[in-house]
VOVO-459154 format. One line per 3 residues: their letters; for each residue x negated, y negated, z of C-alpha. Coordinates in nm, 2 decimals, padded with zeros to 4 digits. Layout:
% VOVO-459154
A> X,Y,Z  ...
END
This chain:
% VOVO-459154
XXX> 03.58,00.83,-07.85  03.31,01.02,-07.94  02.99,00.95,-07.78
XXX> 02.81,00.73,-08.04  03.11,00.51,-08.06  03.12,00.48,-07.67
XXX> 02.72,00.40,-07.68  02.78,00.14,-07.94  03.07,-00.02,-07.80
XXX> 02.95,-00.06,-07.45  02.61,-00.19,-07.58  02.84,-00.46,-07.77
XXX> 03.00,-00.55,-07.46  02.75,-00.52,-07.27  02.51,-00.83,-07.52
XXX> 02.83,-01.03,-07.49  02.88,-01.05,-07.18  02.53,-01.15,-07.11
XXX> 02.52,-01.39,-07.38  02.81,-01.62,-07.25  02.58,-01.63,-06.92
XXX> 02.29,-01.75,-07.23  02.10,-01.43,-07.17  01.95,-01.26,-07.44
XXX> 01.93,-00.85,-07.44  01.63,-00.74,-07.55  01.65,-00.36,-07.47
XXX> 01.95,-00.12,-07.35  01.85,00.20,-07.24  02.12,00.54,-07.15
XXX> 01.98,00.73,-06.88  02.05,01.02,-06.65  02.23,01.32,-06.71
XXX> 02.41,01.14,-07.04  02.08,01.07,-07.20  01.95,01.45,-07.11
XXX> 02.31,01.60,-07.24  02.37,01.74,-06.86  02.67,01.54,-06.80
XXX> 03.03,01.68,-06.64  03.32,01.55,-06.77  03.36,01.34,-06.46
XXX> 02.99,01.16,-06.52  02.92,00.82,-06.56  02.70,00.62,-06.79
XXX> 02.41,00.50,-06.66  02.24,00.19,-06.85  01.90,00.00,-06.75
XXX> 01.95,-00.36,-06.96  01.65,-00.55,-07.02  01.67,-00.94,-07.07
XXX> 01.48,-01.23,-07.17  01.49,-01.43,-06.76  01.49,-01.35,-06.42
XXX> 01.88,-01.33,-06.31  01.96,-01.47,-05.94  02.14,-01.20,-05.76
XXX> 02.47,-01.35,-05.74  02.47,-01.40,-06.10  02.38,-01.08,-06.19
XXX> 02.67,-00.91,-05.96  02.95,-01.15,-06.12  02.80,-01.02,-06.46
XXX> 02.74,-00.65,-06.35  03.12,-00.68,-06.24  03.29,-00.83,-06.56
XXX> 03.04,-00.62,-06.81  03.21,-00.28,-06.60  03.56,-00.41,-06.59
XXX> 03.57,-00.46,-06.99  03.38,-00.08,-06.98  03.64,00.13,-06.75
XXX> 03.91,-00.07,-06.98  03.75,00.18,-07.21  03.74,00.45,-07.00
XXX> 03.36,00.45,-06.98  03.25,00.43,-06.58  02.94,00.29,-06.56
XXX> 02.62,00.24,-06.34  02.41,-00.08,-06.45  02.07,-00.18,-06.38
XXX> 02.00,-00.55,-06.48  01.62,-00.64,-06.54  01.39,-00.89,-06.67
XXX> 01.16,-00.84,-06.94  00.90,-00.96,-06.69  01.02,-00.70,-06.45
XXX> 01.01,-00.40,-06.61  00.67,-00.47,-06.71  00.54,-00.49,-06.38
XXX> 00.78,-00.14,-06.31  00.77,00.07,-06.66  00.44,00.23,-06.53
XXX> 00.50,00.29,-06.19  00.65,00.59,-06.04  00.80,00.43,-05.77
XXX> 01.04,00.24,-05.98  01.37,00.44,-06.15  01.29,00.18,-06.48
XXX> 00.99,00.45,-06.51  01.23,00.71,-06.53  01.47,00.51,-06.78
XXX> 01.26,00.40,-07.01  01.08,00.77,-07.04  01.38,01.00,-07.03
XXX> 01.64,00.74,-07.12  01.76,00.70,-07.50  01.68,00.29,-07.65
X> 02.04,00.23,-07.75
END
């Protein structure tokens, strides 16, 4: 797959899988060395997901899991960051925080 189609498909799977959990998406972001075009052929894609509510941690590990299982059925190994709209709010303008980094260097899928 080429890397548009991998960017679109895993940004489909990804809003799926958090709709059956009745989250909305309303921002996907590619970041690290995929969004700067530094990757090896071994790297994985890196994705900082911004939803609608706050997710309760053992939620958003039984989503993480299934959205990366449907991925690497793809061959697309994957890191996942899972935020609230109201979180990255409070982080998009802090240095401290990698959704700084994301959201500057990262591509809006």
């Amino acid at each position: 797959m080429t890397k548009e189609e991998i960017l679109k498909a895993a940004k489909s799977i990804i809003v799926e899988e958090l709709q059956k959990f009745g989250y909305t998406v309303l921002e996907v972001y590619l970041f690290g060395s995929r969004a700067k075009d530094r990757e090896k052929p071994d790297s994985d894609w890196d994705f900082l997901i911004i939803v609608d509510d706050e997710i309760d941690f053992p939620h958003k590990k039984e989503i993480t899991m299934l959205i990366r299982r449907r991925l690497v059925k793809l061959d697309i190994s994957s890191d996942l960051i899972i935020q609230s709209y109201n979180i990255k709010k409070t982080r998009e303008n802090n240095i401290a925080y990698l959704t700084y980094y994301a959201i500057r260097e990262g591509i809006p899928l």
